[in-house]
C-alpha positions as CSV (number, residue, x, y, z in Angstrom):
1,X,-13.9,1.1,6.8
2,X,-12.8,2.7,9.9
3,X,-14.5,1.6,13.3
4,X,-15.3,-1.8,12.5
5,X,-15.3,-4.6,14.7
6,X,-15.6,-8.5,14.4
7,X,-19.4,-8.1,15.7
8,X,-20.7,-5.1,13.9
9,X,-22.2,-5.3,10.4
10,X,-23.0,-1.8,8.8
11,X,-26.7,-0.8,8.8
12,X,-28.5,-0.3,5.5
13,X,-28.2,3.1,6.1
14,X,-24.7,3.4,6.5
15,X,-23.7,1.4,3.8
16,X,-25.7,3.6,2.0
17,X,-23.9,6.9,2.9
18,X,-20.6,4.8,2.4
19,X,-21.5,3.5,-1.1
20,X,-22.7,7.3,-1.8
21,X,-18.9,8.5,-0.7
22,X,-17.5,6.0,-3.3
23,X,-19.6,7.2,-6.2
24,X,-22.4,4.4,-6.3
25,X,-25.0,5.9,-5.2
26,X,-27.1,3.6,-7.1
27,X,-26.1,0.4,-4.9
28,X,-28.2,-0.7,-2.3
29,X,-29.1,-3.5,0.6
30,X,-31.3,-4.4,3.1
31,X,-29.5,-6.1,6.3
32,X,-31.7,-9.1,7.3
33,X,-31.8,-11.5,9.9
34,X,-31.2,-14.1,7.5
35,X,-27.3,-14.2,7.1
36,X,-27.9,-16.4,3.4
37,X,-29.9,-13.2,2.4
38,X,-27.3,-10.7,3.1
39,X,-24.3,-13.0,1.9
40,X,-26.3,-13.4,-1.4
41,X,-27.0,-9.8,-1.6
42,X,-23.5,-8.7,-0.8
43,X,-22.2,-11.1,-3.6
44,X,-24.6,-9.5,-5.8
45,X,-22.9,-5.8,-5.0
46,X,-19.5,-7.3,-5.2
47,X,-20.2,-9.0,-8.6
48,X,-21.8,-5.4,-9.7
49,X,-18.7,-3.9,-9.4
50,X,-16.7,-5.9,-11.6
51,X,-16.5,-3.8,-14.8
52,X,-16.2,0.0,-13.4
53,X,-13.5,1.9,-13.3
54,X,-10.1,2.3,-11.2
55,X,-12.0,4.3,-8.7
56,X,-14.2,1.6,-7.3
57,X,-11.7,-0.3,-6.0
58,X,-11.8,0.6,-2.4
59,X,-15.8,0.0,-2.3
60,X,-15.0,-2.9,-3.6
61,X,-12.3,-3.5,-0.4
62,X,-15.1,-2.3,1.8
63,X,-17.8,-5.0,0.2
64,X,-15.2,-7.6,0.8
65,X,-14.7,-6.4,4.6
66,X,-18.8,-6.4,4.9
67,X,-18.6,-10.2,3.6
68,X,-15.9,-11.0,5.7
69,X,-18.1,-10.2,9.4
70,X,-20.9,-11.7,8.3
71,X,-18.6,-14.7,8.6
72,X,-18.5,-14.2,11.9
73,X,-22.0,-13.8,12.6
74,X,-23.6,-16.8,14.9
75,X,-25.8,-18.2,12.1
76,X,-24.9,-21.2,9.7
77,X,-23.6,-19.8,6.5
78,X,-24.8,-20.0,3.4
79,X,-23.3,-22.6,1.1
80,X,-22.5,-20.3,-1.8
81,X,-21.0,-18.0,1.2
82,X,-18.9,-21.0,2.4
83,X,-17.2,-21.3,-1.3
84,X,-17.0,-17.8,-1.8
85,X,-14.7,-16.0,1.4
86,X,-12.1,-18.5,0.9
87,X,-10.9,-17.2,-2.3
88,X,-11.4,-13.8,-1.2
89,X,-9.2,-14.5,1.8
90,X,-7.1,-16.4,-0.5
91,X,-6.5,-13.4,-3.1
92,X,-6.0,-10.6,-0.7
93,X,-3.0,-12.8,0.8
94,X,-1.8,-12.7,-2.5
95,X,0.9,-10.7,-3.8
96,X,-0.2,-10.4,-7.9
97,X,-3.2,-8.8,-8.9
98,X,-6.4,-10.2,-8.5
99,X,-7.7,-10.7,-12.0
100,X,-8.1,-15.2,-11.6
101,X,-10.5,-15.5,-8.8
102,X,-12.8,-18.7,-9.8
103,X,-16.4,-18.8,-10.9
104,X,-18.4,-19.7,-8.7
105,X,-21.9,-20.8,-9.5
106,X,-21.5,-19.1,-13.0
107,X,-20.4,-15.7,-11.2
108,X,-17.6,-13.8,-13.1
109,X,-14.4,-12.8,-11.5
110,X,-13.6,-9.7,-10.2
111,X,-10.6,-7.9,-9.4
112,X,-9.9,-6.3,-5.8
113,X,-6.2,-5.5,-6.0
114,X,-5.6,-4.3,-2.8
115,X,-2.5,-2.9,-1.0
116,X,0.2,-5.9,-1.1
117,X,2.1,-4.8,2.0
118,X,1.0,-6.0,5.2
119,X,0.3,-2.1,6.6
120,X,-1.1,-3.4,10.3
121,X,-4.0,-1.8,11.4
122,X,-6.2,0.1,8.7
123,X,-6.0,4.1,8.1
124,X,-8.8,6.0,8.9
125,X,-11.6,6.1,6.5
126,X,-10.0,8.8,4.3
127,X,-7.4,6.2,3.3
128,X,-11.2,4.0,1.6
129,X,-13.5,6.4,0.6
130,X,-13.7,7.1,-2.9
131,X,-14.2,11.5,-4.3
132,X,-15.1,12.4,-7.4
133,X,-12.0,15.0,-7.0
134,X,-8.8,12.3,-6.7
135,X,-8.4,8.7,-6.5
136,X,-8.5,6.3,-3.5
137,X,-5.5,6.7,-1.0
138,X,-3.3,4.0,-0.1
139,X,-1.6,4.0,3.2
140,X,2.3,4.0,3.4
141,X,3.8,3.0,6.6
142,X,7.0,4.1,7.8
143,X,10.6,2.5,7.0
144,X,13.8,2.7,5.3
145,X,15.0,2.1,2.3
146,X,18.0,3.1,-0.3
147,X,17.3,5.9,-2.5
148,X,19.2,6.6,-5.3
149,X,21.7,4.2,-7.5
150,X,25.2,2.9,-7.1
151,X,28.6,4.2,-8.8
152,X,28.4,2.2,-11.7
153,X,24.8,3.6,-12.8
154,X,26.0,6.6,-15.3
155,X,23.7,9.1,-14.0
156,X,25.3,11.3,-11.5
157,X,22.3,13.2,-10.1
158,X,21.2,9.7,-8.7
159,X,24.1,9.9,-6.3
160,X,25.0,9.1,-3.3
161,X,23.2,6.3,-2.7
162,X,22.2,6.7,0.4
163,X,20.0,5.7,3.7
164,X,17.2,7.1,4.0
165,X,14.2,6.7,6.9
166,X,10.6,7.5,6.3
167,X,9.4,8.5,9.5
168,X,6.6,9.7,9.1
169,X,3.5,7.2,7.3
170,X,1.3,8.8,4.3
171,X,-0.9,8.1,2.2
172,X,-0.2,7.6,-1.5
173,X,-2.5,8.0,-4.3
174,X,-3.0,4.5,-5.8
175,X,-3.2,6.7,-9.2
176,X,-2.5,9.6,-11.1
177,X,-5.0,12.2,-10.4
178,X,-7.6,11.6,-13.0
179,X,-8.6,14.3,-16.2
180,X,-11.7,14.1,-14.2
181,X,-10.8,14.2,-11.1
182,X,-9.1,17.4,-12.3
183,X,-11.6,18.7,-13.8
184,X,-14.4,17.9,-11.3
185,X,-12.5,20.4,-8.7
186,X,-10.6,22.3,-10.7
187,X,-13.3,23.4,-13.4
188,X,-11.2,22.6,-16.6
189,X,-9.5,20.4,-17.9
190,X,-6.1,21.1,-19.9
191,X,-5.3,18.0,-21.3
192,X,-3.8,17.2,-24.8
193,X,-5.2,14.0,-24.5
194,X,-8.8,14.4,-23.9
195,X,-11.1,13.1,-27.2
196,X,-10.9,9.8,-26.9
197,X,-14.1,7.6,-24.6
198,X,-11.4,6.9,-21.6
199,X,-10.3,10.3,-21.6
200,X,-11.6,11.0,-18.3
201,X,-9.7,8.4,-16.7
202,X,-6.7,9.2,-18.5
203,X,-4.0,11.0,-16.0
204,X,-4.5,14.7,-16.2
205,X,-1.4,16.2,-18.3
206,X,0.0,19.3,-19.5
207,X,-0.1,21.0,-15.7
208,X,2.4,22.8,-13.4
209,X,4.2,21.9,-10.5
210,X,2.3,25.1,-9.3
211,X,-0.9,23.7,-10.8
212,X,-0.3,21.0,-8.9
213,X,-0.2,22.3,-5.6
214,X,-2.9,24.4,-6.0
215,X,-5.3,21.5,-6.8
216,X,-3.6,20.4,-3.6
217,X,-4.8,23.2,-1.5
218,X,-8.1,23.5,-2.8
219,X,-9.0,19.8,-2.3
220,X,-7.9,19.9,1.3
221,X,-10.5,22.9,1.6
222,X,-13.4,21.2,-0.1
223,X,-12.6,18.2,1.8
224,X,-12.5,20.5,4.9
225,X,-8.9,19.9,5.8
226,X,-5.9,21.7,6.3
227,X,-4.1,23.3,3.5
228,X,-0.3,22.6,3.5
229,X,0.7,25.2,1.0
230,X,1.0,28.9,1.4
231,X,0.7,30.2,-1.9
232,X,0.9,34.3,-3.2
233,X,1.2,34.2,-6.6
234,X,4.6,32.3,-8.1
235,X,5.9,31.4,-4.3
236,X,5.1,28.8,-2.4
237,X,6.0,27.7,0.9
238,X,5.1,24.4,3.0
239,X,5.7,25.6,6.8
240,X,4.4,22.4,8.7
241,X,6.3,20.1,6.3
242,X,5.1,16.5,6.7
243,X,3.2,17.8,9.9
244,X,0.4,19.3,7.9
245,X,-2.1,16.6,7.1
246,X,-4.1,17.9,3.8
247,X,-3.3,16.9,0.7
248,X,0.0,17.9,-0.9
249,X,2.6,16.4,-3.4
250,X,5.2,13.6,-2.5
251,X,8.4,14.4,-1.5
252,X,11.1,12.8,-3.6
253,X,12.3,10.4,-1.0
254,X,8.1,9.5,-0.8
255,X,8.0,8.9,-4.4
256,X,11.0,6.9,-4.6
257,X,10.3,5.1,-0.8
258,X,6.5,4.0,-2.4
259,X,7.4,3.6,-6.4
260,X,10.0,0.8,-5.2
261,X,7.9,-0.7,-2.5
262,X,10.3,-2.8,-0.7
263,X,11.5,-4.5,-3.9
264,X,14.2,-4.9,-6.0
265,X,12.9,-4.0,-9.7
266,X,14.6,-1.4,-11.7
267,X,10.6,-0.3,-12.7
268,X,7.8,0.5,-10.0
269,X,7.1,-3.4,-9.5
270,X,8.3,-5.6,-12.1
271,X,12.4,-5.5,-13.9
272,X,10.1,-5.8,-17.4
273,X,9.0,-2.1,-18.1
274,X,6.7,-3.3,-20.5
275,X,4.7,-5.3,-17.5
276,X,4.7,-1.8,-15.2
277,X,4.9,1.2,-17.4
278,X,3.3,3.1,-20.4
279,X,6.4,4.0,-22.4
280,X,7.9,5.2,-25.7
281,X,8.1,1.4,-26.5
282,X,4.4,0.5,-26.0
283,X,2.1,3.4,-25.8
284,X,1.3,4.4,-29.1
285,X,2.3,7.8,-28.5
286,X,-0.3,8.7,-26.3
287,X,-1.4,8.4,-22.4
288,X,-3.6,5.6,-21.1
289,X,-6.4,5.1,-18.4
290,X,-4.9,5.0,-15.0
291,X,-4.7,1.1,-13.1
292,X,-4.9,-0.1,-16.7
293,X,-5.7,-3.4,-16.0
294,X,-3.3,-5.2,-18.2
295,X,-0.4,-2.9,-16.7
296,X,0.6,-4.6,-13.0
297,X,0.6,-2.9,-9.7
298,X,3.8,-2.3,-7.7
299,X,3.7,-4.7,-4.3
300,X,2.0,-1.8,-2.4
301,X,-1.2,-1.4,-5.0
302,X,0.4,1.7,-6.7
303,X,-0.2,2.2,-10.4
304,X,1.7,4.1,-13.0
305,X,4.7,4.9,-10.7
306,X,6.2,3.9,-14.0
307,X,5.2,5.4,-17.0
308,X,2.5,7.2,-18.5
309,X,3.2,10.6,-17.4
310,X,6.0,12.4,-15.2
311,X,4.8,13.0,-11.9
312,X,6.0,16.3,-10.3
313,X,7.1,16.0,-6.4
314,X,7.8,18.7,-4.2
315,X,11.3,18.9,-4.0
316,X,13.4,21.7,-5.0
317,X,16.0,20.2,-8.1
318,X,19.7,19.6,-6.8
319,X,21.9,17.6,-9.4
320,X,23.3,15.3,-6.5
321,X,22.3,14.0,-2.7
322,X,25.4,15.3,-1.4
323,X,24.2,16.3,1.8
324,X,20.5,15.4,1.7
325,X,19.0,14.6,5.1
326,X,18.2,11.3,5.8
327,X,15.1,11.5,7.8
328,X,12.2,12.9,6.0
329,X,14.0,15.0,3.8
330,X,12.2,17.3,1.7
331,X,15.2,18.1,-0.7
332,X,17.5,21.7,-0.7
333,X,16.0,24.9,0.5
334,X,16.1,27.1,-2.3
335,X,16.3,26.1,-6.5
336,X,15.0,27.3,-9.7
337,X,13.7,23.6,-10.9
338,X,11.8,21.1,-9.6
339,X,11.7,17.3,-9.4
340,X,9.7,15.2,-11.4
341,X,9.8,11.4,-11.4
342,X,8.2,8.1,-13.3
343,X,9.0,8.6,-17.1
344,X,5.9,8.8,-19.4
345,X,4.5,7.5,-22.9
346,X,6.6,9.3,-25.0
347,X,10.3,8.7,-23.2
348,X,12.5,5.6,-23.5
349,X,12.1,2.8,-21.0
350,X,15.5,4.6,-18.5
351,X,13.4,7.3,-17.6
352,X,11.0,4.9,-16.0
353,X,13.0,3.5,-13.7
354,X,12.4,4.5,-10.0
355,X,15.6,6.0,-9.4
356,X,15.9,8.4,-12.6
357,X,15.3,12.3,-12.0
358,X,13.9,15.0,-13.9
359,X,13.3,18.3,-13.5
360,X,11.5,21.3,-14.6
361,X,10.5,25.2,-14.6
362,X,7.3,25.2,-11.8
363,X,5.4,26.9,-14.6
364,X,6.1,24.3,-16.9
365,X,3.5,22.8,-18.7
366,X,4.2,19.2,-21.0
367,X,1.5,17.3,-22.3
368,X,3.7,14.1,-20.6
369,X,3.5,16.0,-16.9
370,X,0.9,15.2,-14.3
371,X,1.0,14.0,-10.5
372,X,-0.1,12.6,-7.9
373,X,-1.1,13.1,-4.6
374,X,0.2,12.3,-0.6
375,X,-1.0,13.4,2.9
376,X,1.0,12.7,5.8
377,X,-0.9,9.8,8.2
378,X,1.2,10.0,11.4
């Protein structure tokens, strides 16, 4: 969390209202004066947390940063404490997911999977806390990378490849947005895919790119932020670009910057599809929970950049890069189409791959289109 410092454990208060944020209200500790107290408390918490959903991950980081200054507290440490922080430092230097962490003391394991990019200092707490309204936000910090594909790739609109320098940092979604996440802000739910027990953390589908932003604007509000979008009816227009700090979609040089994460993989973290994505090949014709845990994470924490459903960006369509900027760019000025990216469960393993473009009709609706979200975190 935000604001803390090797001497300053949160009161019980605090982690109360923190804990609250992230959806567990139910969780609660008393800080003692006995350090073997609150480590075996805290272990407790962290342990409770094992078996919930993709949401709970970041009050699961904060737990683990709560453990982690009681370390440094004055007093002898507890024994179980001594064998436990090692492997949570261990893991969290890692760069798999976190599903092996050893039993201690009969405990079961539990699975962190943080971030896997060293991102310096932490966000701001909007990067940790949990809403009801869209997942946890992973920061993004600023670099370059090549977007795009090389001349013997036989897809055209992939080309130039070409330079390009994220200036400014964001945060990413670590998911799609949720059918309940949707619905929780949005009122309804329009999913195809929405009878089965993990519906609601299935990725919301058959939605506009104008859907989309929409949700956009409206969760900045409730979360009392700035709106990016200015919206009358079909039109829509983003005046501060990547100055305005609510929520909005990716760009596609975002999407493509975070989905290949400083790595080489033809798919959003692995060269296997079938390790990364939910595709025609695996699926079963249908979407799946978001993070699935079987599924791996790309190196910077991101699920489902692969897969599962098409994710709509905010770039106007353009069937090359032939003159794209390549600073920031936010794609041509004008179109008719716009970009989606990721593949989904019912598409062949190519449109998975993390430099293949789509497009489609803002209005559009597909029951294998959703999205996810950005904010810019200069």
């Amino acid at each position: 969390m935000h604001g803390l410092t090797p001497d300053t454990l949160d009161t019980s208060e605090q982690f109360a209202n923190k804990v609250q944020n992230a959806g567990l209200g139910n969780l609660r500790y008393e800080v003692s004066e006995d350090q073997d107290t609150n480590t075996r408390e805290l272990r407790r918490l962290v342990v409770a947390l094992r078996v919930q959903n993709n949401q709970l991950v970041a009050a699961m980081r904060y737990l683990t940063e709560q453990l982690q200054l009681l370390q440094s507290g004055p007093k002898k440490q507890s024994q179980v404490f001594q064998s436990l922080l090692p492997s949570i430092e261990v893991q969290l230097k890692r760069k798999t997911p976190i599903s092996d962490l050893a039993d201690i003391d009969g405990t079961p394991s539990f699975d962190l999977s943080p971030p896997r990019q060293d991102l310096g200092p932490r966000a701001p707490d909007m990067s940790l806390h949990v809403s009801a309204a869209r997942p946890p936000m992973v920061p993004i910090r600023s670099g370059r990378f090549q977007m795009g594909s090389p001349g013997n790739v036989p897809y055209d609109n992939e080309k130039p490849a070409h330079e390009v320098l994220i200036q400014t940092p964001f945060l990413m979604s670590a998911t799609e947005v949720t059918q309940a996440q949707y619905e929780a802000l949005m009122g309804e739910n329009p999913s195809y895919f929405k009878d089965g027990a993990d519906a609601p953390n299935r990725p919301v589908e058959n939605v506009s790119w104008l859907d989309a932003v929409r949700y956009c604007n409206k969760l900045s509000q409730r979360e009392k932020l700035e709106s990016c979008y200015v919206i009358s009816g079909d039109r829509v227009e983003w005046p501060k670009r990547q100055g305005c700090t609510g929520y909005r979609l990716p760009t596609e040089a975002e999407w493509e910057y975070a989905a290949r994460a400083g790595e080489a993989g033809e798919y959003a973290g692995s060269q296997n599809v079938a390790e990364v994505a939910w595709y025609a090949g695996n699926s079963g014709g249908q979407t799946h929970a978001v993070g699935t845990t079987r599924k791996k994470t790309n190196r910077w924490g991101l699920s489902d950049m692969s897969g599962n459903v098409w994710e709509w960006v905010w770039d106007w369509y353009k069937d090359s890069y032939e003159g794209a900027s390549s600073t920031d760019p936010t794609g041509p000025k004008q179109g008719v189409l716009r970009v989606r990216r990721g593949g989904s469960y019912d598409y062949e393993a190519v449109f998975a791959r993390v430099a293949f473009r789509f497009r489609g009709s803002p209005s559009y609706r597909d029951t294998s289109i959703g999205f996810r979200l950005a904010r810019s975190n200069p």
